[in-house]
C-alpha positions in Angstrom: 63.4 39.2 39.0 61.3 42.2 39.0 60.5 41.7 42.3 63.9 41.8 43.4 64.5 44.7 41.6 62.0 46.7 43.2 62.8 45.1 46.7 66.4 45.9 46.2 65.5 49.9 44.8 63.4 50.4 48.1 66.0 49.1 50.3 68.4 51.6 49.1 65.4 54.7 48.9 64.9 53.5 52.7 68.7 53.5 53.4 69.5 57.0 51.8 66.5 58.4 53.6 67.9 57.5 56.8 70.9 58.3 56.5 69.5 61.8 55.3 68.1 61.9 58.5 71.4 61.1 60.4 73.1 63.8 59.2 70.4 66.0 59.7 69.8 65.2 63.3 74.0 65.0 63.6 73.7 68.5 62.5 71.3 69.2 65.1 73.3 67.9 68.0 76.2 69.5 67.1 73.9 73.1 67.0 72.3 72.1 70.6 76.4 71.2 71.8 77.2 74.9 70.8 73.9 76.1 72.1 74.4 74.5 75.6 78.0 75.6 75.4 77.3 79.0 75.1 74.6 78.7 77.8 77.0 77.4 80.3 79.3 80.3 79.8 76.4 82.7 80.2 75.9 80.7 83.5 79.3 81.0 84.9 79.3 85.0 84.3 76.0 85.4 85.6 77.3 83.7 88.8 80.8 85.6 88.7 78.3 88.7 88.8 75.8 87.4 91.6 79.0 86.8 93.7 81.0 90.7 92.7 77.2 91.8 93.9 76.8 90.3 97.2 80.1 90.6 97.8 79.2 94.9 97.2 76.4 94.3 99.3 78.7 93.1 102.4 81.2 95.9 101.8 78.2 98.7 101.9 76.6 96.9 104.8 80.3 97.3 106.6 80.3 100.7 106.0 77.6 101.5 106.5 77.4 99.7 109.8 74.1 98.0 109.4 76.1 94.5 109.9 74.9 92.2 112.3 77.1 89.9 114.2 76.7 86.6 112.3 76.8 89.2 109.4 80.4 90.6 110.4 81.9 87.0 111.4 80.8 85.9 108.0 82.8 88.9 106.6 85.7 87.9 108.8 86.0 84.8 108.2 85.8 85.9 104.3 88.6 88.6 104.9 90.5 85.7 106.7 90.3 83.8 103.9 91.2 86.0 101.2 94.6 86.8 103.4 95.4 82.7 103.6 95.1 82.7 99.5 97.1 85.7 99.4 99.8 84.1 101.3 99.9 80.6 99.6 100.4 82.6 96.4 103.4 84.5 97.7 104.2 81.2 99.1 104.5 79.6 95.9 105.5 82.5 94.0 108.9 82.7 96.6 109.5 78.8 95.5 
């Protein structure tokens, strides 16, 4: 009987240890979730950034005229694209 007893009392010290341990490594993912969340915002506005820059870097080539030829068709096409956005929004903003 005493056996049981003690069986039973280190089932249940073995049960609330792990699920000590559950919550603590719940806790933990949820703090890495908010970490990596917060890392992949960083990300996209470091990226937003990179592209503003080399997109200054284009513009001050241009005028500067220190653009190559595979440099300014780049830029055209860009420029060509920009206008084609700028038209499907009025498009859809006329609707």
């Amino acid at each position: 009987m005493e056996a049981s007893k003690s069986l039973l009392s280190s089932i249940r010290e073995k049960m609330q240890q792990l699920l000590r341990e559950q919550a603590s490594l719940l806790k933990e993912a949820d703090r890495l979730r908010t970490l990596s969340q917060a890392q992949q915002a960083t990300i996209a506005q470091m990226q937003e950034r990179q592209t503003a820059l080399e997109q200054q870097v284009v513009i001050l080539q241009t005028a500067a005229g220190q653009m190559d030829d595979k440099g300014k068709k780049q830029f055209e096409k860009r420029i060509n694209q920009y206008l084609k956005d700028i038209d499907q929004v009025i498009a859809h903003l006329n609707q």
